[in-house]
N, C-alpha and C positions, 0 to 999 in steps of 0.2 A: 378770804377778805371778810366774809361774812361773820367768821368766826370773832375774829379780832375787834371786828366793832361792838358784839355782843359784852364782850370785855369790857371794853373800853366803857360800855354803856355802863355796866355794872361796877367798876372800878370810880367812875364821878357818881355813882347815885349813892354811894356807900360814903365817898368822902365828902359830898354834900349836907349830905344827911349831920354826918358828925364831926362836923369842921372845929365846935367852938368846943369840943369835950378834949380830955385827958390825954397823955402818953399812953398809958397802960389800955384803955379802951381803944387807941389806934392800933396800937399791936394783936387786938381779939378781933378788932374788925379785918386785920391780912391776913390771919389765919383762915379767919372764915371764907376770905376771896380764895384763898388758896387752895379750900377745900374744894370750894366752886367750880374754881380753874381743873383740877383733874376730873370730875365730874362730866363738865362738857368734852373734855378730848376724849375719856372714852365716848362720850355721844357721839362723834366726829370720826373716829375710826368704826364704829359700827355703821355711821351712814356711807363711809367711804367702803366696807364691802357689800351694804346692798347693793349700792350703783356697781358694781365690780361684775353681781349677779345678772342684774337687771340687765346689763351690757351683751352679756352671753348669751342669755335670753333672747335678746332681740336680732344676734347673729345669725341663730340657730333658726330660727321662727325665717329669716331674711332667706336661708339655704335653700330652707323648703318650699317655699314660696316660688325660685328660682327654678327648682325641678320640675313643682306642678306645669309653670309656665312652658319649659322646655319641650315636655310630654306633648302637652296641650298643643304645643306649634308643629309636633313631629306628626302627632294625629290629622290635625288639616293639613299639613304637603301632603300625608297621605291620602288625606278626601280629595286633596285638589288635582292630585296626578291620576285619581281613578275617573275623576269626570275628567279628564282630559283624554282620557284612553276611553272613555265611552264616547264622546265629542268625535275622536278620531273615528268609529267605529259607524258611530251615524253618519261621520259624511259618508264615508266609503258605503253605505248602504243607499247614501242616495245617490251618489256619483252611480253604483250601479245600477239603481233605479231611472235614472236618467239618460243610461244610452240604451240608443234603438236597439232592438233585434233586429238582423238581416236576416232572411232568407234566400234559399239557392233558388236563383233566374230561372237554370238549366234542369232539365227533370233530368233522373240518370238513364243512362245506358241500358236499351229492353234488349239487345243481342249480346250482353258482359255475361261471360260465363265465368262460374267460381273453381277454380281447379280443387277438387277435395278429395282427399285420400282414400281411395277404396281398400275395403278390406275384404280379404276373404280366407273363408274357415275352415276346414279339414276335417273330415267325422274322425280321424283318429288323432291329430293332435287339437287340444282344446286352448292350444294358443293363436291367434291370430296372425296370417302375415301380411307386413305392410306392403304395399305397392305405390312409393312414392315417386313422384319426380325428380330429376336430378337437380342438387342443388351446389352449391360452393360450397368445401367445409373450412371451415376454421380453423388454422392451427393453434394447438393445444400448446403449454406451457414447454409441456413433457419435451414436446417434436420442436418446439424452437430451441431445448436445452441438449437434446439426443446434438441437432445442427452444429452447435458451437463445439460440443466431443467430436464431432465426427472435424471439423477445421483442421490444418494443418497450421501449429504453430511456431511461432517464430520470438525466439526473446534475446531483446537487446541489452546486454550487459557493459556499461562503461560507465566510465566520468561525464562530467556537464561537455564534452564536446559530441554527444550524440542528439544534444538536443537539438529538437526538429527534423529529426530522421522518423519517425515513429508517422508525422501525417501522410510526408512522402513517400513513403512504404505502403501506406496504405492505399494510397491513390493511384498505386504503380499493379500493388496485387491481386488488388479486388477480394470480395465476401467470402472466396476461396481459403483466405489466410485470417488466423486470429495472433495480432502482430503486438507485444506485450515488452514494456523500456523499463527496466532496472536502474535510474542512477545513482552513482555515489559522489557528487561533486568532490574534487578535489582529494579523490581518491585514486591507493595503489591496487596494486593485483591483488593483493590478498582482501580488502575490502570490498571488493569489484566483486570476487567469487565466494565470497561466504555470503554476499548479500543473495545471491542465488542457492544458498544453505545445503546444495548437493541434493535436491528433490528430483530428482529425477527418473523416479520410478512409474510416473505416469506419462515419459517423453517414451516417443517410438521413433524408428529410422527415421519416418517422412518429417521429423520435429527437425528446426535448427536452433542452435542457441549460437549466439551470433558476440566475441568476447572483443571491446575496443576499450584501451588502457595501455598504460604503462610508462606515460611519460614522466608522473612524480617517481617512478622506480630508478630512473635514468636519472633524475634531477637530483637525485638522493643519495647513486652512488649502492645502490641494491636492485640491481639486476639479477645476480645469484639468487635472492630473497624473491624477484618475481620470475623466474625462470623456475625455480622449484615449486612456486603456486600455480603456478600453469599446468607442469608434468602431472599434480595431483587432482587438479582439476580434471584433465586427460582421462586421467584412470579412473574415474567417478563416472565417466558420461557416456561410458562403452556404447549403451544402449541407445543412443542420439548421435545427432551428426552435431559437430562443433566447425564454426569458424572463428578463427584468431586475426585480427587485422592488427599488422604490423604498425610499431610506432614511428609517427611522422618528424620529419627533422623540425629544426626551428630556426625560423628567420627571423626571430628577436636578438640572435646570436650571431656569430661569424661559423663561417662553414667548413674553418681550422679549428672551431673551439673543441674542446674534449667533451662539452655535452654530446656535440653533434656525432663526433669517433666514437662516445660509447651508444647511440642509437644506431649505428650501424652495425656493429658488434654485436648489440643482443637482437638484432635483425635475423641476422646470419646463425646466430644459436640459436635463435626459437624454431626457425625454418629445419636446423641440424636435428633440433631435439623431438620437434613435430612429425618428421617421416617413417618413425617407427611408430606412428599410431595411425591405421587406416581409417579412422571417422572424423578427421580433424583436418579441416584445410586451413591454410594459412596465406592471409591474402596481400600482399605486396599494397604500398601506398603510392601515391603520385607526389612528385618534390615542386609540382609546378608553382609559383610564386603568385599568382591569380587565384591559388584557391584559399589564400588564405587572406587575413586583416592588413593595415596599413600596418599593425604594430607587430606584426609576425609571430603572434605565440597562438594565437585564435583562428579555427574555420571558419570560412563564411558560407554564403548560402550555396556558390560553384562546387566546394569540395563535400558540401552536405548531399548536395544532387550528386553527384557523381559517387560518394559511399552508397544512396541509394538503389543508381542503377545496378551496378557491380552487386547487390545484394540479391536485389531481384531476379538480376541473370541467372544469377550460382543458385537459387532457389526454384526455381522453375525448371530447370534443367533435372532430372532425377539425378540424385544426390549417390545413390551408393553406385551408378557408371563411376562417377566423376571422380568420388573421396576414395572406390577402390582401384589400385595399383598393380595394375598386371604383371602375372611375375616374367622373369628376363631368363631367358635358356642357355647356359652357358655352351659353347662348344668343346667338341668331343676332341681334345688334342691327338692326334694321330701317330704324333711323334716318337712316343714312348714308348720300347719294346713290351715290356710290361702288358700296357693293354694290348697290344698286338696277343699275345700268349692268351690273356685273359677270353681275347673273343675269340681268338679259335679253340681255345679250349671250351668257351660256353656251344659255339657253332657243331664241334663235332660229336658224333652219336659216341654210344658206349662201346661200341663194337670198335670201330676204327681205331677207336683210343687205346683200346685193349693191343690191336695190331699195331700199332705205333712203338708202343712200349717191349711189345715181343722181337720187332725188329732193333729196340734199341740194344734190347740185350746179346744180340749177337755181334755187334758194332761196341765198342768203349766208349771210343769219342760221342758216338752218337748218344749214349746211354749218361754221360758228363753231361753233356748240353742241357739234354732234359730234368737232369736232378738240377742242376743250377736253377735252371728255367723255374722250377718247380718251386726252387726255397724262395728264389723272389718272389714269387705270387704271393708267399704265404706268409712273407714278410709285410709285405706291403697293404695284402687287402686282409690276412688273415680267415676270419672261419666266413670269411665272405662268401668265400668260392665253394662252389658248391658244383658236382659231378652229374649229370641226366645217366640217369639209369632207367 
């Protein structure tokens, strides 16, 4: 606006001036305002970038200003916070300045004797020996870890129906036993027993590995599939005792259904297939209706106690009476000529046999008999038979 009026100022002093002169003088006088006019607008654009400068100027100068300030107030919190920590350091110097000293009433004991170690020294060894009092010792890391090797353990391999067997195990077998739960929720046999990955090269007789599963195998219609993970599981654990607890039926179901026909079936074959392995028992389940849920597919805490007990029993009891299988003596059929020939041919000496035979041959008949006699033995038992000479 400034601008405009200087114009303006100079645009009536020029026409003032020469109001009552010529055309041709009014024409030299707009030229010359027009020279004017470019004149001042460069003026005007060079003062419009000093102030442009002077702007930035004054930013820059404003920045610095703003740090020193900054600095300046970081330095007094930091004066301020050290005399607050010398403040705190003086009271505390006279808070303890200010409590009494007590001293002890009682003077001590003139008949306390110090028990102190004597030692004595030997002209030929120049080590010392102690002669201490007996003390309690301590056990060592070592002897608490030797402990837990030396435990007899126990590991619980199933699905989520063995949860909660793992406390009452414990509180049934005491510190004797180191009692270790595998679950695979909603798992078959072959999940159940890889999760135990066949380690069993640090299991010995007194170990149990204790195997409870198999009802998604039955639900599923692969029984065959967990009957064959079991046999190979068998064969892996020679070195251990195994127990197999048979699958429980279900009363979420009718007890005509086909689930329930096929868990009794692979009942009956686990048990068929189990008795040619003597480290493996296999433990029968209870069908009682009390041990399980209102909804019939879940244990509840009666049939968790009573997996319990039945565990602890079979554990306690020494394990290789129990798991090995005395063998059965067949009797000695009497009936059969055959053996009859056989034992008195084993009973009689060489001599008599020799005279048997020499009488046979002055007799036919007799001498038939015995060649008969003879081929069926050798039929039957072949290079069995053997003569005492």
């Amino acid at each position: 606006m400034a601008a405009v009026d200087v114009v303006l100022e100079t645009c009536s002093r020029y026409l003032d001036q020469d109001s009552c002169e010529s055309g041709e003088n009014l024409s030299v006088n707009c030229l010359r305002i027009k020279d004017y006019l470019k004149v001042i607008i460069t003026e005007l654009k060079s003062a419009q970038l000093i102030n442009k400068i002077l702007h930035e100027e004054i930013k820059l100068k404003a920045g610095q200003s703003m740090n020193t300030v900054k600095m300046s107030g970081m330095k007094q919190c930091d004066n301020h916070e050290s005399t607050k920590l010398n403040g705190t350091t003086d009271c505390i110097r006279q808070l303890d300045s200010d409590f009494p000293l007590i001293t002890n009433k009682f003077a001590p004991l003139l008949n306390l004797q110090t028990q102190v170690e004597h030692l004595s020294f030997h002209p030929n060894n120049l080590k010392p020996t102690h002669r201490s009092f007996h003390h309690t010792k301590l056990k060592s890391p070592q002897s608490s870890n030797t402990d837990s090797l030396n435990k007899r353990k126990i590991i619980l391999l199933g699905a989520s129906h063995i949860r909660g067997c793992l406390e009452n195990l414990r509180s049934l077998l005491g510190d004797l036993y180191n009692v270790i739960r595998i679950t695979k929720p909603n798992g078959n046999i072959s999940a159940i027993t890889s999760s135990f990955n066949l380690k069993t090269e640090k299991l010995t007789k007194q170990d149990v590995v204790v195997v409870c599963g198999g009802k998604r195998d039955v639900a599923k219609n692969e029984t065959n599939l967990g009957l064959r993970h079991l046999s190979q599981f068998a064969k892996h654990t020679t070195n251990t005792n195994v127990i197999i607890m048979c699958v429980p039926r279900r009363y979420d179901l009718q007890s005509f259904s086909c689930v329930n026909n096929e868990v009794a079936s692979f009942n009956r074959n686990l048990q068929k297939l189990m008795k040619a392995y003597g480290h493996i028992l296999t433990c029968s389940m209870t069908n009682k209706r009390d041990h399980y849920t209102s909804h019939g597919f879940h244990m509840n805490t009666l049939r968790k106690n009573w997996i319990t007990n039945v565990l602890a029993k079979i554990t306690k009891t020494p394990l290789t009476s129990s798991l090995i299988r005395p063998t059965i003596p067949l009797p000695w059929n009497s009936d059969n000529s055959d053996d009859k020939c056989l034992v008195t041919l084993d009973k009689c000496p060489a001599n008599s046999m020799e005279n048997y035979l020499s009488r046979g041959k002055q007799d036919t008949n007799t001498e038939r008999k015995v060649l008969n006699q003879l081929s069926l033995i050798f039929k039957t038992y072949g290079t069995k038979l053997c003569v005492h000479q």
